[in-house]
N, C-alpha and C positions, 0 to 999 in steps of 0.2 A: 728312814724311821728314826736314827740315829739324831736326826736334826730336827724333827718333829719335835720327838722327847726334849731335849735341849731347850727349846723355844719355850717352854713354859716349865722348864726346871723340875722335870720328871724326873724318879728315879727307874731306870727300868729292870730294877726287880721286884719293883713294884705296878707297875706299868709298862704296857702295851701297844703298839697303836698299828692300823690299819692307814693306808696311805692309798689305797686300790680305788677309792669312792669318785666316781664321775660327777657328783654333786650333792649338794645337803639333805636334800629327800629323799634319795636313794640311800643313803647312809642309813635316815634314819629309820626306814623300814628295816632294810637288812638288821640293825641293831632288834630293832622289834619282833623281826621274824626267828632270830637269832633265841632271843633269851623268853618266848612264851608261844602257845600255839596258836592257830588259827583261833575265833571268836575268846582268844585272851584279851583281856580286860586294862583302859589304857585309859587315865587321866592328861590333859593337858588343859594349856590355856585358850580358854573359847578365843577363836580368830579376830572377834567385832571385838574383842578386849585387848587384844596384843597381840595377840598368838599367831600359830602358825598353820597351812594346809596340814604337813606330816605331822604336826601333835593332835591328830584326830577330829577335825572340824567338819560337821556335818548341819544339817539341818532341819525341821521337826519333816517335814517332807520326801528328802533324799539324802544320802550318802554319798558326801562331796567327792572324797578322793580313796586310792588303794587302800589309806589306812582305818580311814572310818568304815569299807569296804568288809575286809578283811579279819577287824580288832571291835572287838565292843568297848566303846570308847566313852568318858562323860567329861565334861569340862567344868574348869574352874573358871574364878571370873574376879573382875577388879571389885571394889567395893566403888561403887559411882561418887560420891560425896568428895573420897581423898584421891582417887584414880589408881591407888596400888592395892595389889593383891589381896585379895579377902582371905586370908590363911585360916580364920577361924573358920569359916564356912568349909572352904577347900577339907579342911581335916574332919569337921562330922561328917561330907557326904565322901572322903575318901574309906572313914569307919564302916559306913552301910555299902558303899560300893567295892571294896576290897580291890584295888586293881595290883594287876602284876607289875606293872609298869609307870611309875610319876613321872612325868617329861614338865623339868623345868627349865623353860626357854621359850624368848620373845621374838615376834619380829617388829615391833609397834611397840616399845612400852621402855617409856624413859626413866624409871628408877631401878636400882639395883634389887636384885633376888636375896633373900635371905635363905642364900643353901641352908645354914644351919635347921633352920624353922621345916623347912623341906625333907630336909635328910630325917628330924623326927617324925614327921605324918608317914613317909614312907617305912620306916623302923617299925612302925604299931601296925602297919597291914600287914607289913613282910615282904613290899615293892622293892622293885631296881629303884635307883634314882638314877634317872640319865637325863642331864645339860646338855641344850642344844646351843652354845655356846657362838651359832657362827655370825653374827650380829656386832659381839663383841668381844670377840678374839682378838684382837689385837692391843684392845687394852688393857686383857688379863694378864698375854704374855708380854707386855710393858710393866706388868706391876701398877698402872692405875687404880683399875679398881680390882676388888677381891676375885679372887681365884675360885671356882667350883671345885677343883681337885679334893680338895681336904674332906669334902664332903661323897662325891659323886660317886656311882660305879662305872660307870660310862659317861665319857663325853663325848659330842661330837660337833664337827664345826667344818665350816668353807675353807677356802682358800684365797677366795677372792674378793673379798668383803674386805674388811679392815686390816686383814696380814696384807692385803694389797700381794699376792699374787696368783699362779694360771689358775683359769677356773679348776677346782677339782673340791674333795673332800675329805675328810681325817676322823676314825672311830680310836678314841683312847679307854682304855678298858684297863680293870685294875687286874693285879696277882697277889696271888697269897691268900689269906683268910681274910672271909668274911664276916663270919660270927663263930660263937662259942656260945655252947648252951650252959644250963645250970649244972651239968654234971661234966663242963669243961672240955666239952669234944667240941673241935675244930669242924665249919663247917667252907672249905673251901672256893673260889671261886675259878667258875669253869666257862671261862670264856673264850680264848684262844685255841682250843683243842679241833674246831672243826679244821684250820688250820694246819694242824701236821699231818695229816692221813695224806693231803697233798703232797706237802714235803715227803715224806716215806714211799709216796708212789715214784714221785719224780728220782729218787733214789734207787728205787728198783729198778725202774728201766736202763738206767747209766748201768749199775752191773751188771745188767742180763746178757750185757755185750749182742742184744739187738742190733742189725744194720737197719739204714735206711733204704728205702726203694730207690734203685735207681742211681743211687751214691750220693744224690747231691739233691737240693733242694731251689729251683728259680725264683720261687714265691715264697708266700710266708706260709705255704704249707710242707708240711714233713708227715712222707707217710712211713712208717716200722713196717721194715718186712722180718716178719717172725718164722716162715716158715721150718727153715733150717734149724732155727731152736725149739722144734714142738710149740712153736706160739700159734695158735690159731685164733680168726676172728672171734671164737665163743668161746671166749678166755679174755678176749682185750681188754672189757668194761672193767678190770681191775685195775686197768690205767689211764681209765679216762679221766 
């Protein structure tokens, strides 16, 4: 995580990141499933425009993938004439559509994102803005072209694309405050928290001074035998 951060000149009191992701679309639900609920409402970029499966692509017929599945979802779209992003559009039907969630990120679309322009549409609904970043990660974290950070709440990105290594995937998520109202109350961001309940489990068990069955383990299973400590099976699910 340590080296994540580093790569693209994070602070991590400010920043977070997740390193667990098998790959880009997996990240990116989990990111979605993470910060709104089921039939929560999710912009991205139409696919025939640049876009991507997991930023909600669908079609007037079916429901292509999980996320168009799962999220009510509407897309934005290039402007045909210049080929880049119609922002003015994108922001009246983000006004009547209100989604939880802006996902800005291509897999097909060779000019650069105006986070700035982005991070404002999403500010006036009240959206995350999450960067899907894994296309051109490598030359954010080269300093080529502009960095999403400044802007984003979440990004997320590959491994294997332009950082050029093993496949896998990376959720960066910010800390601290998010906003301040008119009467100056902080309103924080709570992103990391699902997080520690695991950590706090995995630290109970170490002190419970639980054995293992059988002393030792051949496989990569480990079973707790509790008996001896009043642990019983209908008690476990607290450390699962």
């Amino acid at each position: 995580m340590k080296r994540a951060l580093e790569a693209f000149h994070l602070d991590s009191e400010k920043w977070g990141v997740n390193v667990q992701c098998l790959s880009g679309s997996p990240a990116n639900l989990q990111v979605y499933q993470a910060i709104m609920p089921v039939h929560g409402r999710l912009m991205g970029l139409d696919l025939p425009h640049g876009g991507h499966l997991s930023h909600g692509y669908q079609t007037p017929q079916r429901k292509i993938s999980a996320i168009s599945t799962y999220f009510e979802t509407m897309p934005y779209r290039v402007d045909l004439e210049t080929g880049i992003i119609d922002y003015d559009t994108l922001e009246k039907n983000a006004i009547l559509f209100r989604p939880k969630v802006l996902v800005a990120g291509t897999s097909a679309y060779c000019r650069l994102i105006d986070y700035g322009r982005m991070r404002k549409i999403a500010d006036s609904v009240g959206a995350y803005l999450v960067v899907d970043m894994a296309h051109i990660s490598g030359l954010i974290a080269a300093g080529v072209i502009p960095s999403p950070f400044e802007q984003a709440d979440i990004v997320t990105t590959t491994t294997h694309k332009s950082l050029r290594g093993p496949r896998g995937a990376m959720i960066f998520f910010r800390k601290g405050v998010r906003s301040v109202d008119a009467k100056g109350k902080e309103t924080l961001y709570d992103l990391e928290n699902p997080w520690g309940p695991q950590i706090s489990r995995a630290g109970s068990i170490l002190s419970s001074q639980l054995s293992i069955a059988s002393w030792m383990s051949s496989s990569s299973i480990s079973i707790i035998c509790g008996v001896a400590s009043g642990f019983w099976p209908a008690r476990s699910s607290s450390f699962s």
